[in-house]
C-alpha positions in Angstrom: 16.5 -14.3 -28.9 20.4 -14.4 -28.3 22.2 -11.6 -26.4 24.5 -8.8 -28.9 27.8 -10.5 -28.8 30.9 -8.8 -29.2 34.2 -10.3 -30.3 36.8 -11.1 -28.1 40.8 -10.7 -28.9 41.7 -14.2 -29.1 38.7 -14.8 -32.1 39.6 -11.5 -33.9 43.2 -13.5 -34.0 41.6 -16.8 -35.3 39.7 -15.1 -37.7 42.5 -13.3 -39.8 43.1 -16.8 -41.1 40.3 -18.5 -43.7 37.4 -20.7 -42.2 37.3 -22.8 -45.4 39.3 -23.0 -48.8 40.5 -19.8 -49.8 40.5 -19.2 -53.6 43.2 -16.7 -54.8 44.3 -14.8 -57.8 42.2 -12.0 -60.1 38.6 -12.1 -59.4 37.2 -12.6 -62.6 39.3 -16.3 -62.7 38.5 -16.7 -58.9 34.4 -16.9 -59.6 35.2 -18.6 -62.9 36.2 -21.7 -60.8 34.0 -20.8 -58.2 30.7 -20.8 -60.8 32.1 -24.3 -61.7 32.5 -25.6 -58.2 29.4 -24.6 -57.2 26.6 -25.0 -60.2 23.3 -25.7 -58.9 24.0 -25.2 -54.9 22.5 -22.0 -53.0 25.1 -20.2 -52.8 24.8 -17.1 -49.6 28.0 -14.3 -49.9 29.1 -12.1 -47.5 30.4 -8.5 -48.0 29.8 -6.1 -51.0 33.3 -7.2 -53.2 32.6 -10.8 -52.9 28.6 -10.3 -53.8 29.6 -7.8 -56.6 32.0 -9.9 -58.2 29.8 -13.1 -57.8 26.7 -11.5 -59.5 29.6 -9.7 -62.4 30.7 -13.7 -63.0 27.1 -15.1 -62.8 27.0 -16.3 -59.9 23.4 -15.5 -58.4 23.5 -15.3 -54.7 20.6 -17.2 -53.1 20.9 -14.5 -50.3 23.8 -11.7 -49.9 24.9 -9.9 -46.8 26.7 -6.3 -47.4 27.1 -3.3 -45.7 27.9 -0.7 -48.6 31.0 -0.8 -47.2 34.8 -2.4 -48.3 38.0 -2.5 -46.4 35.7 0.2 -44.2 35.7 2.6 -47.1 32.3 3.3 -48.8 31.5 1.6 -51.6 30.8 3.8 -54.8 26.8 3.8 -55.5 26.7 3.1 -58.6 28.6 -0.3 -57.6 26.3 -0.8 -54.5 23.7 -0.4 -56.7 24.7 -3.3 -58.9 23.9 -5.9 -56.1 21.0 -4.1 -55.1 19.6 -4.6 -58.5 19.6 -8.5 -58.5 18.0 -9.7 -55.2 14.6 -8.3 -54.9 14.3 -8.6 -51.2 15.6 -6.0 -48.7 15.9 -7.1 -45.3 17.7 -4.4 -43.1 19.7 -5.3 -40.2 21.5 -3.0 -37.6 25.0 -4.3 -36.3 27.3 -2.8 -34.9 31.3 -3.4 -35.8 32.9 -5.9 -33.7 29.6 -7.8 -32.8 26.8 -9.9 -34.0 23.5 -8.7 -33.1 21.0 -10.2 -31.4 18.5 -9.3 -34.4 20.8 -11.0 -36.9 19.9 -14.6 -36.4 16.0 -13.7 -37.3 17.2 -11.9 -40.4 19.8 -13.6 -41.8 17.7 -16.7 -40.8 15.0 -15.5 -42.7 17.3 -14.4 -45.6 18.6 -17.6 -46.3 15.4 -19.8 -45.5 13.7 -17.4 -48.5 16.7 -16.7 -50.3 16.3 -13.9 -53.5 17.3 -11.4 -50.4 19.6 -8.9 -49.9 20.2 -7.9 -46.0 21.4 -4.0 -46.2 23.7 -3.9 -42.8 23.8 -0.3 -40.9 27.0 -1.3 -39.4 29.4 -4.2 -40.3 28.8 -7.5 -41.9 32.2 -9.1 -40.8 31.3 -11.1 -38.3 27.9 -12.1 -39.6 29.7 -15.1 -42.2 29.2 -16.9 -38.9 25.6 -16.7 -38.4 25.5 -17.6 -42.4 27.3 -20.4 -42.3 25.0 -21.6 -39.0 21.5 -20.6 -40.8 22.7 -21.9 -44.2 21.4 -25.5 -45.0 23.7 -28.2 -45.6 25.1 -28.6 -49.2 24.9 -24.5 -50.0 28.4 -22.7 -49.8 29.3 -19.0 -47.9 31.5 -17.3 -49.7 33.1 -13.9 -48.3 36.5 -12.0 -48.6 40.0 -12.4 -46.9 41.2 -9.1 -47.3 44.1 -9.3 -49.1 44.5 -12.9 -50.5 41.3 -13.7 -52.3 37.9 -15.1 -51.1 37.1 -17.8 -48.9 34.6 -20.8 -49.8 32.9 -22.7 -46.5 31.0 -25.7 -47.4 28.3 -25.9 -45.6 28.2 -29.4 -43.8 27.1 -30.6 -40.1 30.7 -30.0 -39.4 31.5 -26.6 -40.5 28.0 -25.8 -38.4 29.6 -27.1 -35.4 32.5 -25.6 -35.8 30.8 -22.2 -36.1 28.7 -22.7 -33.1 32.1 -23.4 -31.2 33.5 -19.8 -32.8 30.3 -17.9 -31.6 30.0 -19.8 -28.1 33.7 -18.0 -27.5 32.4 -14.3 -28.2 31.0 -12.4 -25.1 27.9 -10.9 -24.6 27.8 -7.0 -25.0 27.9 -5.6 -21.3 29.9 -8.6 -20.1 33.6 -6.9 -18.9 36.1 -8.5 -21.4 
């Protein structure tokens, strides 16, 4: 099992910019284009906008990570309850803001190897689009918000893995001075 590993302030920089193609403009166009560009793949989203407005277009989320949570505000229940309602699984993961757990690789593993799942996160699922993107199989698609601009598509390919290894090989483990 991997160490808790906290981010560090040069990644917190690299991650205010998109890790793949970043669709903008009013959701209900944004997943219009998205349905299209991703019919038939397993498609895992990240965060409780980006899973509402998937499952709103039609987009049915092989496995979604949320935290009832957006921009750190609580989402409404009745609108957390609309996400809930699609995937049948619960999986329940604690993580804390700022880190990725050492319990999150075995859920979100397990999420996205099953799919029809829905990982409830007592903390924050920020950082966890990088453990999707490593778990996810090649040809599926992460999808997750960039506050502020639109939502961000990252194919998932042997590259983009690699890539996300490289971004979680720079965090720190918890209890390591930073």
């Amino acid at each position: 099992m991997a160490p808790t590993l906290v981010l560090t302030p040069e990644l917190r920089a690299r991650l205010k910019r998109p890790l793949g193609k970043l669709f903008r403009g009013e959701p209900e166009e944004v997943f219009k284009r998205l349905s299209r560009a991703l019919k038939g793949r397993k498609v895992i989203t990240v965060g409780d906008v980006v899973s509402l407005n998937a499952i709103r277009s039609g987009l049915r989320p092989w496995a979604a990570i949320v935290d009832g949570r957006s921009m750190r505000e609580p989402l409404p229940q009745h609108l957390a309850l609309q996400v809930q309602q699609i995937l049948p699984r619960r999986l329940r993961l604690v993580n804390p803001p700022g880190t990725i757990s050492e319990n999150a690789w075995g859920v979100i593993g397990e999420a996205v190897r099953e799919g029809e799942a829905l990982v409830l996160v007592d903390g924050e699922e920020d950082l966890l689009t990088l453990v999707a993107v490593i778990c996810a199989p090649e040809g599926s698609a992460v999808l997750y918000g960039q506050p502020g601009e639109g939502v961000v598509l990252v194919e998932v390919n042997e590259d983009t893995k690699k890539a996300f290894k490289e971004l979680v090989a720079s965090m720190r483990p918890a209890g390591e001075a930073g």
